[in-house]
Biotite code that builds the C-alpha atoms (Angstrom):
import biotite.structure as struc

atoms = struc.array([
    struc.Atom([-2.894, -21.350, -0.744], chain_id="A", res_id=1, res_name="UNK", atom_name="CA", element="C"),
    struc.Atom([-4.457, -19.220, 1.868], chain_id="A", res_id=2, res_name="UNK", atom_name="CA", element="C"),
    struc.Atom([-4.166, -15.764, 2.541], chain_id="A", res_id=3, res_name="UNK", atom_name="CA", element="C"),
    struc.Atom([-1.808, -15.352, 5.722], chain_id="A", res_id=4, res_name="UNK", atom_name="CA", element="C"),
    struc.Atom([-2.910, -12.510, 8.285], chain_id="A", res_id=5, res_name="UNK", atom_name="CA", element="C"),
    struc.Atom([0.188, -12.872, 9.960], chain_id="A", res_id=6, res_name="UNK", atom_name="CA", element="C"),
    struc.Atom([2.210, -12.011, 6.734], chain_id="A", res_id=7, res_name="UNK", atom_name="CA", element="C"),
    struc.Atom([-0.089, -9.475, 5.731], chain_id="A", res_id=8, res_name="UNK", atom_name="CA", element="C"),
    struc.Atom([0.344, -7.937, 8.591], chain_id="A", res_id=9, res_name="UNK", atom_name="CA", element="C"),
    struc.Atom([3.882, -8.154, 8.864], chain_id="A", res_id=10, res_name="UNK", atom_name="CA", element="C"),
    struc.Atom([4.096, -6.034, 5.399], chain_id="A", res_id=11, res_name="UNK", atom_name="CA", element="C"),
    struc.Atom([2.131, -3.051, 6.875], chain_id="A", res_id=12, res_name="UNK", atom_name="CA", element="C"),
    struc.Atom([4.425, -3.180, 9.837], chain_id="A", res_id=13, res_name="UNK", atom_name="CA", element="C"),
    struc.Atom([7.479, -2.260, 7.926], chain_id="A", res_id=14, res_name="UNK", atom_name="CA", element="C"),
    struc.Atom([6.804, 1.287, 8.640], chain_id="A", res_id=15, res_name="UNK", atom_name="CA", element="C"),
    struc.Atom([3.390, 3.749, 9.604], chain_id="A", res_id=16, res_name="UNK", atom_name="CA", element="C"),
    struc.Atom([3.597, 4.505, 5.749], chain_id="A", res_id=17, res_name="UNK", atom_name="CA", element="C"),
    struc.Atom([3.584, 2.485, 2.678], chain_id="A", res_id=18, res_name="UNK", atom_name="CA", element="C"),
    struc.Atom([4.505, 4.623, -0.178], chain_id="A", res_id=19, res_name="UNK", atom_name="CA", element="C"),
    struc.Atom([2.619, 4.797, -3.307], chain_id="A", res_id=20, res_name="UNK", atom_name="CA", element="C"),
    struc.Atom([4.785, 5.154, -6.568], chain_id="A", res_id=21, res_name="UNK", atom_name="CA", element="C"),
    struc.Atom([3.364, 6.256, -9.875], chain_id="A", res_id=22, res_name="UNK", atom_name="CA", element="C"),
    struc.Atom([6.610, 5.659, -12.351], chain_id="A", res_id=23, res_name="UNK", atom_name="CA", element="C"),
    struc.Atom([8.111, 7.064, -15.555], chain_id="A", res_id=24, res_name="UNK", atom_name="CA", element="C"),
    struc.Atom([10.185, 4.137, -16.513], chain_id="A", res_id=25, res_name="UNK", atom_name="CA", element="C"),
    struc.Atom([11.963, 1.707, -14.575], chain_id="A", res_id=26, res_name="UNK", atom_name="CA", element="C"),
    struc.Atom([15.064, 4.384, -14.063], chain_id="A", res_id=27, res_name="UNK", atom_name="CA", element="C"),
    struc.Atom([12.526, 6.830, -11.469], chain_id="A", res_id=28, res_name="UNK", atom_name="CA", element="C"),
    struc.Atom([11.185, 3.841, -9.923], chain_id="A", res_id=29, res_name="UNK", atom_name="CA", element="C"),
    struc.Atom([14.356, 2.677, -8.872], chain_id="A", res_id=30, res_name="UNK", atom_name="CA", element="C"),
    struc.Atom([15.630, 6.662, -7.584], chain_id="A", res_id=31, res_name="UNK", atom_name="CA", element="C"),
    struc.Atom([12.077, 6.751, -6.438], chain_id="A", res_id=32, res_name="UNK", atom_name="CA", element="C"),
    struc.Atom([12.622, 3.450, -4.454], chain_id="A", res_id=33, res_name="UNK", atom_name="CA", element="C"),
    struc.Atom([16.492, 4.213, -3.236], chain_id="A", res_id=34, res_name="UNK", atom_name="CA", element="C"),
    struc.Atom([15.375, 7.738, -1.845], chain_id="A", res_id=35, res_name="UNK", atom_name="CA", element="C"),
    struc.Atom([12.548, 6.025, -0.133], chain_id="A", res_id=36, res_name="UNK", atom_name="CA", element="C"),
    struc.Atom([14.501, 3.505, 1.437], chain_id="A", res_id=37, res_name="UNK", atom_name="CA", element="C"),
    struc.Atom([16.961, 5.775, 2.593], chain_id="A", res_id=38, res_name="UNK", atom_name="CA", element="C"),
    struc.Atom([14.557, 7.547, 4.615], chain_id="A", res_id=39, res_name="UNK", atom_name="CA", element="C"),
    struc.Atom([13.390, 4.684, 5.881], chain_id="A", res_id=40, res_name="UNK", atom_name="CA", element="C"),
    struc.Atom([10.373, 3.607, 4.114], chain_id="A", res_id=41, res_name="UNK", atom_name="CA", element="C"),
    struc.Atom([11.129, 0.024, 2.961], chain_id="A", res_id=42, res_name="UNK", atom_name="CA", element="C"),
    struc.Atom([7.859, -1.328, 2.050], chain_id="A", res_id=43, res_name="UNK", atom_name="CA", element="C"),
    struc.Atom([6.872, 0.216, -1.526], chain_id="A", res_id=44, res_name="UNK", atom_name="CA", element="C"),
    struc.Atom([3.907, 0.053, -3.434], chain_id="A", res_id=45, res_name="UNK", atom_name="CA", element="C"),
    struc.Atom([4.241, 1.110, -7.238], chain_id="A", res_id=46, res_name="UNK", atom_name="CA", element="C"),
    struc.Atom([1.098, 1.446, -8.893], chain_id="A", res_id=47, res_name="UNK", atom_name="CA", element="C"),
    struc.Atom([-0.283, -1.206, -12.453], chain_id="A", res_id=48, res_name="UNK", atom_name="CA", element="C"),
    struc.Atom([-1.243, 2.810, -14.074], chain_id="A", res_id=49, res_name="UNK", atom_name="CA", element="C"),
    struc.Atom([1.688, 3.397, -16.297], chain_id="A", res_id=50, res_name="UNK", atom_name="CA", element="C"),
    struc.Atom([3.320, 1.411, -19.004], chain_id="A", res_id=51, res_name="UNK", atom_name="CA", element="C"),
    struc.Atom([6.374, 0.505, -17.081], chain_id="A", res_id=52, res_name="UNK", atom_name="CA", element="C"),
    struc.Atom([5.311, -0.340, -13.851], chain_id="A", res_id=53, res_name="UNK", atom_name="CA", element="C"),
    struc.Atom([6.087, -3.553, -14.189], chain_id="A", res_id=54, res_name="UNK", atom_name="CA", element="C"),
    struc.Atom([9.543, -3.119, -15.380], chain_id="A", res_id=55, res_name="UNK", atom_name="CA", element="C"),
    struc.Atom([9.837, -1.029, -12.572], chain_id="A", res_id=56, res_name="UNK", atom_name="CA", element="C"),
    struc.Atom([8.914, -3.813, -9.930], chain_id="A", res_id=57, res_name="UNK", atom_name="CA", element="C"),
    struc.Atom([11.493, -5.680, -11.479], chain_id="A", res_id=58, res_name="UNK", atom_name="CA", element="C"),
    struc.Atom([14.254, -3.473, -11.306], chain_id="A", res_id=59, res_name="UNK", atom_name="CA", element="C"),
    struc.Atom([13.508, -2.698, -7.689], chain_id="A", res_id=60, res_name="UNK", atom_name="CA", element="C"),
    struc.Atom([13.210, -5.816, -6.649], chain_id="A", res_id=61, res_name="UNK", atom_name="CA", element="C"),
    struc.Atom([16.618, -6.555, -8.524], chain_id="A", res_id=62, res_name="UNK", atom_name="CA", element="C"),
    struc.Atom([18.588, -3.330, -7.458], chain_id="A", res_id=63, res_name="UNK", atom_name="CA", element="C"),
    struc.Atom([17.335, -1.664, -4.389], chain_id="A", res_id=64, res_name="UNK", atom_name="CA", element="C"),
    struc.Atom([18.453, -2.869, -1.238], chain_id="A", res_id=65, res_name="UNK", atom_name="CA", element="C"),
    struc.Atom([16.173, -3.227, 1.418], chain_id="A", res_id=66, res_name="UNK", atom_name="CA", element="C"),
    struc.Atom([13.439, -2.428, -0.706], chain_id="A", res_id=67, res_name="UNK", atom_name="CA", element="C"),
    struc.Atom([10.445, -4.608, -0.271], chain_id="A", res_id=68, res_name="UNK", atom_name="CA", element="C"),
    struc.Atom([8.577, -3.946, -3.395], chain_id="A", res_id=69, res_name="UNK", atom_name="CA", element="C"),
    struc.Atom([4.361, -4.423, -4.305], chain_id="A", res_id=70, res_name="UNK", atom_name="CA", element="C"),
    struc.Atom([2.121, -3.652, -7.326], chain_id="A", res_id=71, res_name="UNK", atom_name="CA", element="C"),
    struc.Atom([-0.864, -1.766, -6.623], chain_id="A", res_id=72, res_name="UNK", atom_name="CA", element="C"),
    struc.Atom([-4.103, -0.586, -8.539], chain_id="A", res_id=73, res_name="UNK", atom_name="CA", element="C"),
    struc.Atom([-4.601, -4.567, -8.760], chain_id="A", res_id=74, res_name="UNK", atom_name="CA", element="C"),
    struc.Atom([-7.853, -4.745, -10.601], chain_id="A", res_id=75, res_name="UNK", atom_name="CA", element="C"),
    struc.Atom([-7.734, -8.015, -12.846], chain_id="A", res_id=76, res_name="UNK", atom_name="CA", element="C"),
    struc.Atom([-7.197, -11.426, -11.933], chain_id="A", res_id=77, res_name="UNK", atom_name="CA", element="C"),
    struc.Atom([-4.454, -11.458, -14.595], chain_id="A", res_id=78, res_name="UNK", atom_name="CA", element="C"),
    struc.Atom([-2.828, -8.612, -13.026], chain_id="A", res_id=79, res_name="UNK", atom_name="CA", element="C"),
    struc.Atom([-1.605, -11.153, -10.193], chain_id="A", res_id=80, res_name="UNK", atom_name="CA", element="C"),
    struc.Atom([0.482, -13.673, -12.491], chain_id="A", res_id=81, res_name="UNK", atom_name="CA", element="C"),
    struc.Atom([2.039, -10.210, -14.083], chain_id="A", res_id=82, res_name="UNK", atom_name="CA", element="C"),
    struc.Atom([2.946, -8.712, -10.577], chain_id="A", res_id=83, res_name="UNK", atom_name="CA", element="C"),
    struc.Atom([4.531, -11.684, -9.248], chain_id="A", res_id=84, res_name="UNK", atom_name="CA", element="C"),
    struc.Atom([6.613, -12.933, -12.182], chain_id="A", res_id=85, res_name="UNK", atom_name="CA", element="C"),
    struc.Atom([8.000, -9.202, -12.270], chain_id="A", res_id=86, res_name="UNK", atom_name="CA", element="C"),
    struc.Atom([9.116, -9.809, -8.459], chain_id="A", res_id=87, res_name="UNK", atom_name="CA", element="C"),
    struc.Atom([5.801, -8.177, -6.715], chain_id="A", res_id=88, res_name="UNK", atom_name="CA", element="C"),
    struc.Atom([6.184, -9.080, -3.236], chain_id="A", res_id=89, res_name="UNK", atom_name="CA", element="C"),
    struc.Atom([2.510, -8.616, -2.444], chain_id="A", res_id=90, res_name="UNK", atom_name="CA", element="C"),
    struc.Atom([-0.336, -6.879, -4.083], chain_id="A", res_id=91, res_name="UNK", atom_name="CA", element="C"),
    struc.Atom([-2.809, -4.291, -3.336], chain_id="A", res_id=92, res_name="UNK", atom_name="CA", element="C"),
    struc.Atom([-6.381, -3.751, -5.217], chain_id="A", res_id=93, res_name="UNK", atom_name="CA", element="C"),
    struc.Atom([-8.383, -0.454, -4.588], chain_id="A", res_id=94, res_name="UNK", atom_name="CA", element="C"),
    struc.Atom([-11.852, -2.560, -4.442], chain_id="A", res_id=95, res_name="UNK", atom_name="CA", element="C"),
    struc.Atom([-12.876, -6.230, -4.984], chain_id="A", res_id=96, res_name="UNK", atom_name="CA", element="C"),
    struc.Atom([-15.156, -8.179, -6.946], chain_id="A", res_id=97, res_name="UNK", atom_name="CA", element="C"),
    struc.Atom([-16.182, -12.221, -6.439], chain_id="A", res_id=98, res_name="UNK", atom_name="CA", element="C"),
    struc.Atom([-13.643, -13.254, -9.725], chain_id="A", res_id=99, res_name="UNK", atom_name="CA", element="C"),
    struc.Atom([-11.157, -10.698, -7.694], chain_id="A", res_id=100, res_name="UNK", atom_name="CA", element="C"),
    struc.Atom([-11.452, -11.680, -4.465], chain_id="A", res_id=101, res_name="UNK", atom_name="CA", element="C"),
    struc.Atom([-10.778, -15.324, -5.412], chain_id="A", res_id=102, res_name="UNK", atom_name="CA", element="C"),
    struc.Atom([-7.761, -15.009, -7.352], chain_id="A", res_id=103, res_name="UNK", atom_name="CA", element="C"),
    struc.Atom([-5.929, -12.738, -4.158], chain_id="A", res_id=104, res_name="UNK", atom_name="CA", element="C"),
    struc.Atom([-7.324, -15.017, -1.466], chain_id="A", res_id=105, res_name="UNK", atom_name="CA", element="C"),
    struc.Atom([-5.129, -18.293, -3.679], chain_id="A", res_id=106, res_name="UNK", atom_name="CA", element="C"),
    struc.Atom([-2.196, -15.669, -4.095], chain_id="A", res_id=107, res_name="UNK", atom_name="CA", element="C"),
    struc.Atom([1.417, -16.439, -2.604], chain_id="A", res_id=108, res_name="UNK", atom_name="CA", element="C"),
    struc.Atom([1.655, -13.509, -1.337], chain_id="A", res_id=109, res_name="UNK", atom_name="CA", element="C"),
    struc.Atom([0.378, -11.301, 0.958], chain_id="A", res_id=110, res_name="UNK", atom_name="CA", element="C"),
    struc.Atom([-2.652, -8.960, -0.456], chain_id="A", res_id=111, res_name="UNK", atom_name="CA", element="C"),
    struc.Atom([-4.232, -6.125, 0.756], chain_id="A", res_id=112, res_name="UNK", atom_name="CA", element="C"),
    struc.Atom([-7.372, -5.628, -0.786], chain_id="A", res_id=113, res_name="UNK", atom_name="CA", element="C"),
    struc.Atom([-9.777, -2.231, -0.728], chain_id="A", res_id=114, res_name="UNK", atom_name="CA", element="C"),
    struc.Atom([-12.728, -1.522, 0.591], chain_id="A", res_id=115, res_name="UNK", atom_name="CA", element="C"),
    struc.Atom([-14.832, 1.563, 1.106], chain_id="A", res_id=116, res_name="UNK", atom_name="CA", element="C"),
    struc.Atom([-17.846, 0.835, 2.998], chain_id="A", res_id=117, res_name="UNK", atom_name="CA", element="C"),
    struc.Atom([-18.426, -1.767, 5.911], chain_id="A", res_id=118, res_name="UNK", atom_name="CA", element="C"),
    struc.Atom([-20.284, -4.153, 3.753], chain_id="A", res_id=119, res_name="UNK", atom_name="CA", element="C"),
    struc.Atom([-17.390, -4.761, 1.584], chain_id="A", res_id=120, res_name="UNK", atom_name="CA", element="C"),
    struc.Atom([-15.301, -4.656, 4.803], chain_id="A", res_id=121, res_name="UNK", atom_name="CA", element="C"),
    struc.Atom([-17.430, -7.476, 6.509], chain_id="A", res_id=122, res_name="UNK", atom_name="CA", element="C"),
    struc.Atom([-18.002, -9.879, 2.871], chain_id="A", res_id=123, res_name="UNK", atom_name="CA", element="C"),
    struc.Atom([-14.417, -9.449, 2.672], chain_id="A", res_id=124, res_name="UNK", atom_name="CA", element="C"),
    struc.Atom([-14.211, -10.149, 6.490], chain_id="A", res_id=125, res_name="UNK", atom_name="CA", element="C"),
    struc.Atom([-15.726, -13.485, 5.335], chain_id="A", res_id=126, res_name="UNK", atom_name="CA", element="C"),
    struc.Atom([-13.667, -14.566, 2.689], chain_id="A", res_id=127, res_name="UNK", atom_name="CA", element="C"),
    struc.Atom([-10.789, -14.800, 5.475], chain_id="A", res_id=128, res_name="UNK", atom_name="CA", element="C"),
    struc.Atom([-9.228, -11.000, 4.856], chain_id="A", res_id=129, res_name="UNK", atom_name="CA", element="C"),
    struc.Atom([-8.481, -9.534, 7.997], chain_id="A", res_id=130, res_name="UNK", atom_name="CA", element="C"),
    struc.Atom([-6.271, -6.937, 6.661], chain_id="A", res_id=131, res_name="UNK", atom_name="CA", element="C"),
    struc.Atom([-8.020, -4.075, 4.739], chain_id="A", res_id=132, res_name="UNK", atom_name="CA", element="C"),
    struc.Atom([-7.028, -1.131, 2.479], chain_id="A", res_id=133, res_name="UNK", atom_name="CA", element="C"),
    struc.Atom([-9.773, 1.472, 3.117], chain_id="A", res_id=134, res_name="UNK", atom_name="CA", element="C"),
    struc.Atom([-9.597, 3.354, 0.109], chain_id="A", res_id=135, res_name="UNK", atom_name="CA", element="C"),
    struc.Atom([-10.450, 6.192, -1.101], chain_id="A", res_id=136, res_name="UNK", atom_name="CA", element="C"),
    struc.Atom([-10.017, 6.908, 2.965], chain_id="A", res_id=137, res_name="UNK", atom_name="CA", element="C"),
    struc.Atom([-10.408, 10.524, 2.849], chain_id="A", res_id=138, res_name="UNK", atom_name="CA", element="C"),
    struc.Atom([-13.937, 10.585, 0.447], chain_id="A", res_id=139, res_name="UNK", atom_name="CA", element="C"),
    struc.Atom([-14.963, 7.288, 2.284], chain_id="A", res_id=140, res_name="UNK", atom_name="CA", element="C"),
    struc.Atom([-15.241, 8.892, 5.413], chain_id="A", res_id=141, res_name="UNK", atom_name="CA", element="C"),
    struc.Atom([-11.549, 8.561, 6.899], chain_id="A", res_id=142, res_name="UNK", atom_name="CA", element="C"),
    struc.Atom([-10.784, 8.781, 10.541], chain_id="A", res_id=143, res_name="UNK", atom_name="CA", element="C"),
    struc.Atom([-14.678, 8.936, 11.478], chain_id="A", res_id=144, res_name="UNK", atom_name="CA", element="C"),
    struc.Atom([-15.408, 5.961, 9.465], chain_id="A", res_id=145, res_name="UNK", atom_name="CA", element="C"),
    struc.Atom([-12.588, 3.739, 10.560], chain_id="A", res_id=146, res_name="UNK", atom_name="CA", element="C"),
    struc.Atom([-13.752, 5.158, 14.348], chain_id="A", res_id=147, res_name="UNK", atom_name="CA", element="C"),
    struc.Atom([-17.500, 3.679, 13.674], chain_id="A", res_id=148, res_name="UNK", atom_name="CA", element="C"),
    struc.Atom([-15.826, 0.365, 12.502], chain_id="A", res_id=149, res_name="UNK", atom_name="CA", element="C"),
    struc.Atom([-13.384, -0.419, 15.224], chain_id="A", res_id=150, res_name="UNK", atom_name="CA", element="C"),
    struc.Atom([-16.623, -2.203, 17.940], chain_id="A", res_id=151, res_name="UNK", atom_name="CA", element="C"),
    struc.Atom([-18.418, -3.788, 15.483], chain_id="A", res_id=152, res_name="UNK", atom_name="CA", element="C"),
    struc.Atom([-15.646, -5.045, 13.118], chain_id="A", res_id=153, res_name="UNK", atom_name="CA", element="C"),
    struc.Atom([-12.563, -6.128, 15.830], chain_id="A", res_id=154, res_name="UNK", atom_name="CA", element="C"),
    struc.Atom([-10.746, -7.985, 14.428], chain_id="A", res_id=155, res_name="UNK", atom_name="CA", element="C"),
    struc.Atom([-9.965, -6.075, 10.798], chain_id="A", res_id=156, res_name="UNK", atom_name="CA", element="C"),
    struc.Atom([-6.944, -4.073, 10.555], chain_id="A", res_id=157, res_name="UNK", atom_name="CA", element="C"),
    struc.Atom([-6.573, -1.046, 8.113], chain_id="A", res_id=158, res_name="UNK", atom_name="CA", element="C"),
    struc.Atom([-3.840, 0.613, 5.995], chain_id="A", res_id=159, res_name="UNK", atom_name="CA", element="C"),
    struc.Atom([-5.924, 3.880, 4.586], chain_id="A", res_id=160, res_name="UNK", atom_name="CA", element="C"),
    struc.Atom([-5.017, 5.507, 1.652], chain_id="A", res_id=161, res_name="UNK", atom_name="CA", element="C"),
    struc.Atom([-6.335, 7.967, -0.675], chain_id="A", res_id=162, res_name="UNK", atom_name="CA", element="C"),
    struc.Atom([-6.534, 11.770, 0.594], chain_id="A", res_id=163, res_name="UNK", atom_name="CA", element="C"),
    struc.Atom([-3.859, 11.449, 3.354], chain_id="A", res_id=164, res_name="UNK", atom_name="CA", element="C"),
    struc.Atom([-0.945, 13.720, 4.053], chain_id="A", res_id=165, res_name="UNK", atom_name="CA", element="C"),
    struc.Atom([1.619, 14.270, 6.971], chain_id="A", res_id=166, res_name="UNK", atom_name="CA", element="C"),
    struc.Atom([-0.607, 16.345, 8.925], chain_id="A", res_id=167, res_name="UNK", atom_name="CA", element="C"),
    struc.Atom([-3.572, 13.688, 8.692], chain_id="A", res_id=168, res_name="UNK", atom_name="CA", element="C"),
    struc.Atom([-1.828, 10.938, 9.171], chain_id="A", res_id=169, res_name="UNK", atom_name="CA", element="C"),
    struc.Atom([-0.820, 10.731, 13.024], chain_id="A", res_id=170, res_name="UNK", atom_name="CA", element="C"),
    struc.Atom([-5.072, 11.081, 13.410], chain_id="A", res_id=171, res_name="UNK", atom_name="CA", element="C"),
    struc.Atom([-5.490, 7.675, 11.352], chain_id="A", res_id=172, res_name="UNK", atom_name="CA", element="C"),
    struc.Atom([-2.259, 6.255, 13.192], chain_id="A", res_id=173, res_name="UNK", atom_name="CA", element="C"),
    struc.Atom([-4.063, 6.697, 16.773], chain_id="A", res_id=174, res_name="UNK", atom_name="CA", element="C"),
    struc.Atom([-6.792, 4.512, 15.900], chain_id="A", res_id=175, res_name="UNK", atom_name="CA", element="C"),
    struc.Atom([-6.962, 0.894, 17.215], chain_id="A", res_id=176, res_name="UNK", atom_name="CA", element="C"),
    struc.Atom([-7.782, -0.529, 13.816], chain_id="A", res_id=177, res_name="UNK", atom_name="CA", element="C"),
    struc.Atom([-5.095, 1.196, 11.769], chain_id="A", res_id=178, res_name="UNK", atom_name="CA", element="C"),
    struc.Atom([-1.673, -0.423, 11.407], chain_id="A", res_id=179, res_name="UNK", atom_name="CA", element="C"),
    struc.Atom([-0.561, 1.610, 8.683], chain_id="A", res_id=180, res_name="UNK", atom_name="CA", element="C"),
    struc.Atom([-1.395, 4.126, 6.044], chain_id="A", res_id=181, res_name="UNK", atom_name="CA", element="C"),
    struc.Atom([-0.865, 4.955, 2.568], chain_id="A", res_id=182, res_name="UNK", atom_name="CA", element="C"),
    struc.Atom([0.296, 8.140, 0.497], chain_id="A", res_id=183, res_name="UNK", atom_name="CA", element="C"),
    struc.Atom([2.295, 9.821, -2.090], chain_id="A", res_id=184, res_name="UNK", atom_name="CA", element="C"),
    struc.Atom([2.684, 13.219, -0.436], chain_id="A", res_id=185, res_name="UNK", atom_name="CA", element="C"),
    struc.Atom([6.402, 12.171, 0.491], chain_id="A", res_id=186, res_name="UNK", atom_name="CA", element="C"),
    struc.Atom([6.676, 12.076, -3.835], chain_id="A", res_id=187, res_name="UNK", atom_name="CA", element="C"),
    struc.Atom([5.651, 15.986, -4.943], chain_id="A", res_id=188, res_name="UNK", atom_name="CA", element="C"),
    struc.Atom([5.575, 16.146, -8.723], chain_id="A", res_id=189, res_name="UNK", atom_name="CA", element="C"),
    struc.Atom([7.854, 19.315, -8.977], chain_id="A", res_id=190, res_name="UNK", atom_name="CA", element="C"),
    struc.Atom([10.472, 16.970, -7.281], chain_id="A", res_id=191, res_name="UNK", atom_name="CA", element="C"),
    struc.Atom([10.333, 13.556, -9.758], chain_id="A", res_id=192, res_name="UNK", atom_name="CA", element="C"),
    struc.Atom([10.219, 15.979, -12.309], chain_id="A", res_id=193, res_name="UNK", atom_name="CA", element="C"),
    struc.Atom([13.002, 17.926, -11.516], chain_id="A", res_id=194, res_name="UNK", atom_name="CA", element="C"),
    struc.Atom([15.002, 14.469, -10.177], chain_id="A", res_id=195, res_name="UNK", atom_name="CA", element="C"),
    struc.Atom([15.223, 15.754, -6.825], chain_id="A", res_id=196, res_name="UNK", atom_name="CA", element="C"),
    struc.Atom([14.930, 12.811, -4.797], chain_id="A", res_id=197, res_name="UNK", atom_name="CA", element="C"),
    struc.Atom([16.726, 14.152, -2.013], chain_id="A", res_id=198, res_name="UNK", atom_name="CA", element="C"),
    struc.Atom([13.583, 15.961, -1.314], chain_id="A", res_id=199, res_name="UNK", atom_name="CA", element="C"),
    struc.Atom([11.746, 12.312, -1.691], chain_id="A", res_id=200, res_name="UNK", atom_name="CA", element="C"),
    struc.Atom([14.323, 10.920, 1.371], chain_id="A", res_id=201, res_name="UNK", atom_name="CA", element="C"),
    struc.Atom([14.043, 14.167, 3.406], chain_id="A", res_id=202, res_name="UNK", atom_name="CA", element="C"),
    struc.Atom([9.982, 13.889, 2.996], chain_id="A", res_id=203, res_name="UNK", atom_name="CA", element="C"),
    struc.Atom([10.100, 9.909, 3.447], chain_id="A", res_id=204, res_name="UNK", atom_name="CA", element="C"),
    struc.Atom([12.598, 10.363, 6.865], chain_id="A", res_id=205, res_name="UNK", atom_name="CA", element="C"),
    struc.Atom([9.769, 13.021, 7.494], chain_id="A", res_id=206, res_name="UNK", atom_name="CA", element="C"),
    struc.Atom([6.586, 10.206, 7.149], chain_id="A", res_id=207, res_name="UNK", atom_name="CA", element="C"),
    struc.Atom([8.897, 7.360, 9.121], chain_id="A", res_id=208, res_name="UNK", atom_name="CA", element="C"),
    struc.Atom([8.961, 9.184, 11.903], chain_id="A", res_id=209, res_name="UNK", atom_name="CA", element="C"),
    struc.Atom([4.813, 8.775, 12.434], chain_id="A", res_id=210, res_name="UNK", atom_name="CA", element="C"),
    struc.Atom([4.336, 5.787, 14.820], chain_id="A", res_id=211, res_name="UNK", atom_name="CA", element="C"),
    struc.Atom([2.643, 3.075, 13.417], chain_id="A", res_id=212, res_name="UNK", atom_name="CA", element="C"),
    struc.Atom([1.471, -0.325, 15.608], chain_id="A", res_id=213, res_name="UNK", atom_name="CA", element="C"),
])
């Protein structure tokens, strides 16, 4: 099965930010996930670097409403089978490689898959992705980079991540070739540690307001 642009895209559309969740336990990814959806940041990303990410995908996909819920740091072809049997409803890698690429190309669902320079961009280009995560955007070369790409790369779109905060995002928003981006800033530390996720809605309602395409 072919990777879909059109359902790609339609993932990145959800809102101008797709959160990225680093979880405790299943328990904070769900609060995570409610207080994110609340504020109106449906589409969710929770990352493959803890323990229990993938019991956290589960329970999100089984108890938040409205949640639409994806594993990230997808960096092994084994990594897909885990991601979608725990509910994953798409997948995002941080960079590819040929074993990598060919396993999320045949995947069921929509995936997003990195790149930092324009070479990966354009072998990627290739392989039939049309919708990029530029990552790590900030140390990559961010809102210049993306710039340089838009004439000579058309017909890629972009969801940056890595580096970005509320007051960088609406730069990467105005660009032709970004549909989205991606960040944690709407998830401080002090406030999963403390449980305060009514800071986490107030922040997300904060990063849905950025207009996305």
């Amino acid at each position: 099965m072919s990777q879909s642009a059109e359902a790609v895209l339609a993932i990145m559309k959800l809102g101008a930010v797709i959160p990225v969740l680093t979880v405790r336990d299943a328990k904070d990814g769900v609060a995570q996930a409610r207080a994110l959806v609340a504020g109106g940041l449906p589409a969710i990303e929770v990352t493959l670097r803890t323990a229990n990410a993938l019991d956290a995908i589960r329970a999100i996909d089984d108890e938040v409403e409205g949640a639409v819920v994806g594993a990230g740091t997808i960096v092994k072809p084994e990594q897909i089978d885990q991601a979608l049997r725990a509910g994953a409803g798409f997948l995002v890698s941080p960079g590819v490689y040929p074993r990598l690429a060919q396993a999320a190309f045949d995947a069921p669902v929509p995936f997003l898959p990195g790149a930092a320079t324009a070479s990966e961009a354009m072998a990627l280009q290739d392989l039939g992705f049309t919708a990029l995560k530029l990552f790590p955007a900030e140390a990559a070369g961010g809102v210049k980079l993306l710039s340089s790409l838009a004439a000579p790369l058309p017909n890629l779109r972009f969801c940056p991540t890595g580096g970005i905060d509320l007051a960088k995002a609406p730069s990467y928003l105005a660009l032709p070739n970004v549909v989205c981006v991606g960040g944690s800033w709407m998830l401080p530390k002090a406030a999963l540690e403390a449980g305060d996720y009514a800071t986490v809605e107030r922040l997300a309602r904060e990063a849905s307001g950025l207009k996305g395409k």
